[in-house]
Every structure is written in C-alpha cells, then in structure tokens.
C-alpha positions in Angstrom: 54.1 -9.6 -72.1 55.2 -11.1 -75.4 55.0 -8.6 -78.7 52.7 -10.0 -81.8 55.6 -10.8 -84.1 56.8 -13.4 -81.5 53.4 -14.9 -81.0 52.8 -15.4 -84.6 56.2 -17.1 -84.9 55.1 -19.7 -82.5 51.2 -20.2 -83.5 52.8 -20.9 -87.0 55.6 -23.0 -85.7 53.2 -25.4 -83.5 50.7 -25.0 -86.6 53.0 -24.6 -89.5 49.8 -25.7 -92.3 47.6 -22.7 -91.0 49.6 -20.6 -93.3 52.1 -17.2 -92.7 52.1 -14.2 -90.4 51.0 -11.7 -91.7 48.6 -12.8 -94.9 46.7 -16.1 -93.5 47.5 -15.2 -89.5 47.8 -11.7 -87.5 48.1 -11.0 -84.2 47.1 -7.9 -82.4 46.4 -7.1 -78.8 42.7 -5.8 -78.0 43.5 -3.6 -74.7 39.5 -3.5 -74.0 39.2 -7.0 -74.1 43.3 -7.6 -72.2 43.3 -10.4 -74.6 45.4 -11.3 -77.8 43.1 -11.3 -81.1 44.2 -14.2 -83.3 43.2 -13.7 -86.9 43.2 -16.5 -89.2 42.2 -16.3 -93.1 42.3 -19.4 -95.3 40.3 -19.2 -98.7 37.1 -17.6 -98.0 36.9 -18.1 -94.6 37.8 -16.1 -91.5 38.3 -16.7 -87.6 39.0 -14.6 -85.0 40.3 -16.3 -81.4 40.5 -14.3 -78.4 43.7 -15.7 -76.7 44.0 -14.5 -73.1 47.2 -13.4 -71.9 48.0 -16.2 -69.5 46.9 -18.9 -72.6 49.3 -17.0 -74.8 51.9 -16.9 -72.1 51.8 -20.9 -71.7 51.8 -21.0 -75.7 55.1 -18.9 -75.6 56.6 -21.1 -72.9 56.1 -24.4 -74.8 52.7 -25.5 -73.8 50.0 -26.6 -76.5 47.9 -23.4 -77.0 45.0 -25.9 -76.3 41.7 -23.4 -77.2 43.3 -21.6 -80.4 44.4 -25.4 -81.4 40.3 -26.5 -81.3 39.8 -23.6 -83.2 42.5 -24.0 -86.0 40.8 -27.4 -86.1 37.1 -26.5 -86.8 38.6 -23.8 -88.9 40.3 -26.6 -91.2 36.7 -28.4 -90.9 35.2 -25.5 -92.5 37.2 -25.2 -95.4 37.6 -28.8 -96.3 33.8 -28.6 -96.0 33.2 -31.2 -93.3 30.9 -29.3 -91.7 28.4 -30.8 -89.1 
C-alpha cells in the first residue's frame, strides 16, 4: 500500500489547479472504512472522497483516478457557482 504523502503527490500532479497537499488537499487512511479519505478545501467549500484501495492503487500506477476526478469536477462546479 502506498503512504499519504505519495498519494497526494499524484492527485495534485494529475490535478495540479485543485491546490497543495497539505492546506487545500489531505490524505489519510480510514482503517474502518479500508479506504483512503481524500480531503479537499477550496474557499468555503469542503469535500471528502472515499478512495478505495484498489482506485488509489490504479491512480498510483498511472491510471486516471476516474471517481475522485468527477468529484474534483463538481467540487470546481460548486465554487465557480454553477450549481444545478
């Protein structure tokens, strides 16, 4: 399993405008849930992503982390206030 620094590195590389580890994005692993807790802040507005292991394996390995992706994208939404 990956640590959270090295996840971070690569949400932020693939999505370098979602801002910096640690102040806009954080990583943590939740052992209840066996998933990786994504954490993004921009302005006012929060969002957590629940990234399962094998999801943040394949972002790791080069693949387009796909889910968290949607969600950075409605998260954008939200603070440009194009809400639907």
């Amino acid at each position: 399993m990956h640590d959270k620094k090295e996840l971070c590195k690569k949400i932020t590389s693939i999505y370098p405008d979602i801002g910096t580890c640690g102040i806009d994005v954080d990583v943590n692993f939740d052992d209840g849930k066996k998933a990786w807790v994504v954490d993004l802040k921009k302005g006012g507005h929060e969002l957590k992503h629940y990234l399962e292991v094998p999801d943040a394996d394949g972002c790791m390995d080069g693949k387009q982390c796909v889910s968290l992706g949607l969600e950075i994208a409605q998260l954008k939404k939200n603070i440009e206030g194009n809400q639907y």
